[in-house]
C-alpha positions in Angstrom: 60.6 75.1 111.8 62.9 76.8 109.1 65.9 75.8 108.0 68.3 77.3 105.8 71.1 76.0 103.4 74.3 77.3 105.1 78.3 76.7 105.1 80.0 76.5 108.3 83.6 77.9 108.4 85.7 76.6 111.1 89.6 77.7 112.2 91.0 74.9 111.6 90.4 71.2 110.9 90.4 69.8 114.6 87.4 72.5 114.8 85.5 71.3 112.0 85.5 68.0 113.2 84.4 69.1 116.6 81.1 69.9 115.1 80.5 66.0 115.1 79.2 66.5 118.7 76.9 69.2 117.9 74.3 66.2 116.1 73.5 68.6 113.0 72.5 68.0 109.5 76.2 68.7 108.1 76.9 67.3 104.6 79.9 65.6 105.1 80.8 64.9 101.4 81.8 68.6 101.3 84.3 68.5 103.2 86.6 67.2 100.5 85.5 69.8 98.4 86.5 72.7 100.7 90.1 70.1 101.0 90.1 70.7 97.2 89.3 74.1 97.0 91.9 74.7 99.7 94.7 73.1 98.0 94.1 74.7 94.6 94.2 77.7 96.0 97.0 77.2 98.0 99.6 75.9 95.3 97.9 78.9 93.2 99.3 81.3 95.8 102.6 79.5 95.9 103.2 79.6 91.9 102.4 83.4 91.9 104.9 83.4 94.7 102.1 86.1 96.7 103.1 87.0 99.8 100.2 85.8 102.0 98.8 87.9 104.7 96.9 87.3 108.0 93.1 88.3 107.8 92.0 91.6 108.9 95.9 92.7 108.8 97.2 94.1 105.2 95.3 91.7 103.8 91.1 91.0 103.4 88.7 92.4 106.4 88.2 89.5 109.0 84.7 89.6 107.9 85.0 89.8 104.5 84.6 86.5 101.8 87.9 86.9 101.4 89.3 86.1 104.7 87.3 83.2 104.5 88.7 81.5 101.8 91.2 79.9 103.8 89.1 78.3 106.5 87.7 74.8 106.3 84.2 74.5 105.3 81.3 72.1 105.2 77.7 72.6 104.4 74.4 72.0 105.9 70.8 72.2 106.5 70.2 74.4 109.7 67.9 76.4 111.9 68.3 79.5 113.2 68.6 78.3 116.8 71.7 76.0 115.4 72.9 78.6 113.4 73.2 80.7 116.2 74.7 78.8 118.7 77.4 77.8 116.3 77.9 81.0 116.3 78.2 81.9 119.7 80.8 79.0 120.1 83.2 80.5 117.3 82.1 79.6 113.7 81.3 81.5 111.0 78.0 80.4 109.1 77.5 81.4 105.9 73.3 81.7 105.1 72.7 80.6 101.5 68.9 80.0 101.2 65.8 79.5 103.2 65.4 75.7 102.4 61.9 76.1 101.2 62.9 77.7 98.1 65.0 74.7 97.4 61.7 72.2 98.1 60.6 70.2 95.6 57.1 71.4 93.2 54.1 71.0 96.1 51.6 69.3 93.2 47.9 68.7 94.3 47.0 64.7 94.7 44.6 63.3 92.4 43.1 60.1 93.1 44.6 57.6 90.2 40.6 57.1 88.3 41.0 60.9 87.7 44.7 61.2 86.3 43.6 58.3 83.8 40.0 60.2 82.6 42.6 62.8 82.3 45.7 61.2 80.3 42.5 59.8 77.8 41.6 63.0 76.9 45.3 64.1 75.6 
């Protein structure tokens, strides 16, 4: 079955941790980087003294990158049937990459009296 790297935006944090119950492959180490991300950018916004807009009014598209900036985040290692149905229950899920591409080299087995022959002839 595939499975692709993703981010999973929530609304808010009680949301995010509702996805506990959902039994996916979430990487909960970055969760404190979206806390940190989140509070750089919101003291950025406060020293520029930016007036700070609701998304999809004035401001960024609902849909766009933009709008979710704000939202807490975490990451994970999904299929599409998960992906989906966090969908249909109110997330946003970023897709980032098929997780094969991220596998590790597939190297042929040798058995260990042929890698030897072979590390005596270099």
């Amino acid at each position: 079955m595939r499975r692709f790297f993703v981010r999973v935006f929530a609304s808010d944090r009680r949301t995010l941790a509702a996805l506990q119950g959902y039994g996916l492959d979430l990487f909960r180490g970055t969760t404190v980087a979206a806390r940190v991300a989140m509070r750089l950018r919101a003291a950025a916004v406060e020293t520029q003294a930016v007036a700070r807009t609701e998304p999809g009014e004035g401001g960024a598209p609902a849909d766009s990158m933009g709008a979710l900036q704000d939202m807490p985040w975490i990451d994970g290692l999904l299929t599409l049937e998960e992906i989906e149905r966090l969908v249909v229950d109110g997330y946003r899920v970023l897709i980032n990459e098929d997780a094969d591409r991220r596998a590790r080299a597939r190297t042929e087995t040798i058995e260990f009296e042929e890698w030897l022959k072979g590390m005596e002839g270099d």
